[in-house]
C-alpha positions in Angstrom: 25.0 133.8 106.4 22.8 131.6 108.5 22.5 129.1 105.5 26.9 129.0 105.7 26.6 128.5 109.4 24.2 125.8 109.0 26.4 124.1 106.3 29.2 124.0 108.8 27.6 122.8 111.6 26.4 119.8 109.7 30.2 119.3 108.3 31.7 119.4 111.6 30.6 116.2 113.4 31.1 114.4 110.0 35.0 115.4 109.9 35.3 115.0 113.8 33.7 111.0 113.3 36.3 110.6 110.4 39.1 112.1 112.6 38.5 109.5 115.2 37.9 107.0 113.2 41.6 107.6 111.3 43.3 107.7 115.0 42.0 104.2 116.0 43.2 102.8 112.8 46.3 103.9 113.4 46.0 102.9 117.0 45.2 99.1 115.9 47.9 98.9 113.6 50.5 100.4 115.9 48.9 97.6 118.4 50.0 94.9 115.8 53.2 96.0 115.3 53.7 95.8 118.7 52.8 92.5 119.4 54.8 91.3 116.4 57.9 93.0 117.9 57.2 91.0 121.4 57.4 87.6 119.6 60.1 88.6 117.2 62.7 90.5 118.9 64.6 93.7 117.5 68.1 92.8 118.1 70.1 96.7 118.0 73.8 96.9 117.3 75.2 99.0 120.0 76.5 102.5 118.6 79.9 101.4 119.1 80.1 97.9 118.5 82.5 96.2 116.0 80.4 95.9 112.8 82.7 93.1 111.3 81.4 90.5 109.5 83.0 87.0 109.7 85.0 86.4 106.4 82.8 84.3 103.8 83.3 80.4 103.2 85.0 81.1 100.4 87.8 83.3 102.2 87.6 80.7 105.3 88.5 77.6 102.8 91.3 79.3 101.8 93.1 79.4 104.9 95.9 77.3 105.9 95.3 77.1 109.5 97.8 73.9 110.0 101.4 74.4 108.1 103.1 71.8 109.8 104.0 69.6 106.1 103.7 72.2 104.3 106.6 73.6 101.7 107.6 76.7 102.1 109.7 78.4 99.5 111.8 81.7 101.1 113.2 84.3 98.5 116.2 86.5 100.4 116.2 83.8 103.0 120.0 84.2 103.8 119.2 87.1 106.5 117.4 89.1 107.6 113.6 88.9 107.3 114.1 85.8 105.6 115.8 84.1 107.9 113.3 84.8 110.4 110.7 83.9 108.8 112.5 80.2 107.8 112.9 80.2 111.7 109.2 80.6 112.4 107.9 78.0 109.8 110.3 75.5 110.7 109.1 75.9 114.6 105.4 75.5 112.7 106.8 72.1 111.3 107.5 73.6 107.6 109.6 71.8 104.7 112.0 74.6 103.9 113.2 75.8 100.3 115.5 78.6 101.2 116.6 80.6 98.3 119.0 83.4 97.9 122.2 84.9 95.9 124.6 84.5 98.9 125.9 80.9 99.6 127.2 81.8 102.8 124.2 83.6 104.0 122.1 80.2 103.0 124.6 78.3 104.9 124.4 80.1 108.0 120.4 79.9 108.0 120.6 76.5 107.3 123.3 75.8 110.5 120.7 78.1 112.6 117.9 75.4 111.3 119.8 72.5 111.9 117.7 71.9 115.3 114.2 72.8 114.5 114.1 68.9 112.9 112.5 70.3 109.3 113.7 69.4 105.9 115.5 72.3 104.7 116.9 72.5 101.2 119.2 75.3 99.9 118.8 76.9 96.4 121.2 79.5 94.9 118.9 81.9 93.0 119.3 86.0 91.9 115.6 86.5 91.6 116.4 89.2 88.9 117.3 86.2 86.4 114.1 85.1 84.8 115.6 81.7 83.3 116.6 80.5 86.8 113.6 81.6 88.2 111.9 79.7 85.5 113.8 76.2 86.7 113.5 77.3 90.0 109.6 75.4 90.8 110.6 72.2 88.9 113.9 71.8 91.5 111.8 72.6 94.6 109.3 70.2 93.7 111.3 67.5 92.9 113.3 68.0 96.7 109.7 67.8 98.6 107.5 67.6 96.2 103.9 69.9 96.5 104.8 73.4 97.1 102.0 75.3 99.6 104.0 78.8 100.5 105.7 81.0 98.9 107.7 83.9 100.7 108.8 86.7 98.3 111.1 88.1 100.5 114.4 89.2 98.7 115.1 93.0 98.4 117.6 95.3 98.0 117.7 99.4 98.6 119.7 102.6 98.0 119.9 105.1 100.0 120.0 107.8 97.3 118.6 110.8 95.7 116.5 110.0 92.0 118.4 112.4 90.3 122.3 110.8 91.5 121.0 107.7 91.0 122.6 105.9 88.3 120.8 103.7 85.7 122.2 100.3 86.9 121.4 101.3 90.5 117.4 101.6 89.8 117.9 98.2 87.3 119.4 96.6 90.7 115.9 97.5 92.6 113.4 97.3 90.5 115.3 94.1 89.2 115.4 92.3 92.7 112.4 94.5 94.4 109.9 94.2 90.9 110.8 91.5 89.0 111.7 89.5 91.5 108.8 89.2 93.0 106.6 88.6 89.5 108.7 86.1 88.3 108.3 84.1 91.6 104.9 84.8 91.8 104.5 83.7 87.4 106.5 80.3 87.7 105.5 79.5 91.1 101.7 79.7 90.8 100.9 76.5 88.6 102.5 74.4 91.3 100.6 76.7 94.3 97.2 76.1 92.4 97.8 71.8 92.5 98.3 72.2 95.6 94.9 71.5 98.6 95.5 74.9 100.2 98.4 77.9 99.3 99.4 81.4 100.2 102.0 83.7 98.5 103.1 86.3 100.7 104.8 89.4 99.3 107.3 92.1 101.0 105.9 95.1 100.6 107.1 97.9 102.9 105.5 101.2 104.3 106.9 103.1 101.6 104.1 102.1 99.9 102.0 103.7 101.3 104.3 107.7 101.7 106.9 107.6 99.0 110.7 108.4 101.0 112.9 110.8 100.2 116.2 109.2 99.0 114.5 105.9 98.1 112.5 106.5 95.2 113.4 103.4 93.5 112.3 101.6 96.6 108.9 103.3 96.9 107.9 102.9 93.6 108.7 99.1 93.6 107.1 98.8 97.2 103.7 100.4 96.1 104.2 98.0 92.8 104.0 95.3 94.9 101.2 96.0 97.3 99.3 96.8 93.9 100.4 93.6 92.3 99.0 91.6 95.7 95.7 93.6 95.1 95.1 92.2 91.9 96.3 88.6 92.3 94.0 88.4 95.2 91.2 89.3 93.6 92.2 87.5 90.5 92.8 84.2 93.1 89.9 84.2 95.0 88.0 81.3 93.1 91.0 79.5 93.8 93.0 77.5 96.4 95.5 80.5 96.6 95.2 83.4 99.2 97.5 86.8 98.8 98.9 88.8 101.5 101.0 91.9 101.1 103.5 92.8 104.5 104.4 95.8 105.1 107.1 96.6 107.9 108.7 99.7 108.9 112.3 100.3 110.4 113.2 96.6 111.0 116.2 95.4 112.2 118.5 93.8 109.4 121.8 94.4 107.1 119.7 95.8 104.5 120.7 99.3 105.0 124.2 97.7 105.9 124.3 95.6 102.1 123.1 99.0 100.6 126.7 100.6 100.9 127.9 98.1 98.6 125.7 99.4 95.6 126.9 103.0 96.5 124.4 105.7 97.5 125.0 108.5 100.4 127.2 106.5 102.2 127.2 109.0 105.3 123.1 108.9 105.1 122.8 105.4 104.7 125.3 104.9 108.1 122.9 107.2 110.0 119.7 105.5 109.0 121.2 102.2 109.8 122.1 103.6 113.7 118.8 104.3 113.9 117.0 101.8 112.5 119.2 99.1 114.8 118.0 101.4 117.7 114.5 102.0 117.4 113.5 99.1 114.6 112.0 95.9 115.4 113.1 92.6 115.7 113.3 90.8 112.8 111.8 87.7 115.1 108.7 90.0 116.0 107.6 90.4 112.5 107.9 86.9 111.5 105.2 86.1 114.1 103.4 88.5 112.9 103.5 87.2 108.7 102.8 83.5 110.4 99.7 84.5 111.9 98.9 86.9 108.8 98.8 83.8 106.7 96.8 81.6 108.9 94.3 84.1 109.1 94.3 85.0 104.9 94.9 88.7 105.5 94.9 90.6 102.7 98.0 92.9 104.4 99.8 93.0 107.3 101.2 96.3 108.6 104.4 95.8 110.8 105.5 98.6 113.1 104.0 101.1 115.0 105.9 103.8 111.8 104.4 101.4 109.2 100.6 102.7 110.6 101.3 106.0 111.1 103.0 105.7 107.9 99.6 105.0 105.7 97.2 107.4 108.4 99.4 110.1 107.9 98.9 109.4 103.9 95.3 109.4 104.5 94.7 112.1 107.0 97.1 114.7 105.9 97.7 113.5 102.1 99.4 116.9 100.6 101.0 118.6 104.2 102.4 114.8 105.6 105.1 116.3 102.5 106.1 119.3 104.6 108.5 117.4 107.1 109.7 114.9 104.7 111.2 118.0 102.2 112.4 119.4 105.6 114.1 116.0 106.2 115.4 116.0 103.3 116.8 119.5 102.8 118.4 119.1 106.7 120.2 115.6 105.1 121.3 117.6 102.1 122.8 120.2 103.9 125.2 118.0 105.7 126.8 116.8 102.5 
């Protein structure tokens, strides 16, 4: 007993040195770090500060800041979205290459343009037909030679049910909504790619992101295209060439009003167009907002308070956002 006792009364002052000693190391080093922090700052990000990162050189490059010069090439550009947007790159000092099926529609835009002082040039085009399409480039260069912009704009929709839908009537969407789109983006992108800087902007729509009810061929070519302007971006971004995909909501044009012609609900399609007319926006207002899309390189541009709530809605509430749009659509089938 007294030989343990004496064991541990030499061991004591042994571990208390080593204790003390370990505490002033720490001490020290603590001192160091200290002193380093004093002459090299700790810069914190506040908890809620914006945490975005400027876009890399590469992304920057690809801008085109200035479009006064430039060519633009419209698809759909005798009304509508498309004739706003000619309107708001011709007051940014745009060449114009308005294309579109409707001669009188092109003639009107072109009248509208006549004192905005840019070179317009008019092309009768149905973006569904590949061989025109095709020529299409060749024409447009040869009017104002390099082409920097490239709208694809022209769209069409019915406002029916899948299952009434008739075969031609989903060839007529897809064909001008789909195809339209790839063949301008296919025969259009070796002259985009010689030019210094370019941009192709596609019309998407928010029923990209929440497939509608009575639209399901315009949906599915919608989300197509955001899909498509995914890829090519990706795909572009060693290049000269930056993508953006629009997206509006309920905006003000005849496209609802052109609809009636391809057949559909007609009694539907006349309520949706009161509606959109009253609550929609302004054609004018989303132009402004593709311009400044493009001189920024977006990647998409959400138009309309509806388009936003459209995709958080998808996000947020993925299965029960369904709920009210099968009760929407069984109140609109049970006024038929």
């Amino acid at each position: 007993m007294c030989a343990t006792r004496a064991r541990r009364g030499r061991v004591a002052p042994a571990r208390a040195a080593a204790e003390r000693a370990t505490r002033a190391a720490w001490r020290a080093r603590a001192a160091a770090v200290s002193c380093a922090a004093r002459e090299t700052p700790c810069r914190r990000t506040p908890r809620f500060a914006s945490t975005s990162r400027p876009a890399p050189a590469a992304e920057r490059a690809r801008r085109v800041r200035d479009l006064r010069g430039r060519t633009a090439v419209v698809t759909g550009a005798g009304s509508g979205i498309g004739r706003a947007l000619a309107s708001a790159l011709a007051a940014e000092g745009c060449r114009l290459a308005l294309v579109d099926v409707d001669p009188a529609g092109l003639d009107e835009t072109r009248r509208l343009l006549a004192g905005a002082g840019a070179p317009v040039t008019t092309h009768l085009a149905d973006v569904r037909d590949r061989a025109r399409m095709a020529a299409l480039p060749a024409e447009i260069a040869a009017a104002h030679g390099a082409i920097h912009l490239l709208f694809n704009n022209a769209g069409v929709t019915i406002n029916e049910s899948f299952e009434n839908s008739s075969i031609e009537q989903l060839e007529l969407v897809i064909g001008v909504n789909l195809w339209g789109v790839l063949y301008g983006c296919h025969y259009f992108l070796p002259y985009l790619k010689q030019a210094g800087e370019a941009h192709i902007v596609n019309t998407s729509s928010m029923a990209a992101f929440l497939g509608l009810p009575n639209q399901a061929s315009y949906s599915l070519t919608k989300a197509a295209v955001k899909s498509l302007s995914e890829s090519l971006r990706v795909e572009l971004a060693i290049s000269n060439i930056g993508v953006t995909s629009i997206h509006p909501g309920a905006i003000q044009t005849n496209i609802l009003k052109a609809a009636a012609r391809y057949g559909g609900d007609a009694a539907q399609t006349a309520r949706m167009e009161a509606l959109v007319q009253r609550f929609g926006m302004a054609p004018e207002k989303l132009a402004a907002q593709v311009v400044r899309a493009v001189k920024r390189n977006r990647m998409r541009q959400r138009i309309g308070i509806d388009s936003y709530l459209a995709e958080w809605a998808k996000r947020l509430l993925p299965v029960a956002i369904h709920a009210p749009l099968r009760w929407a659509f069984a109140r609109a089938a049970a006024r038929r």
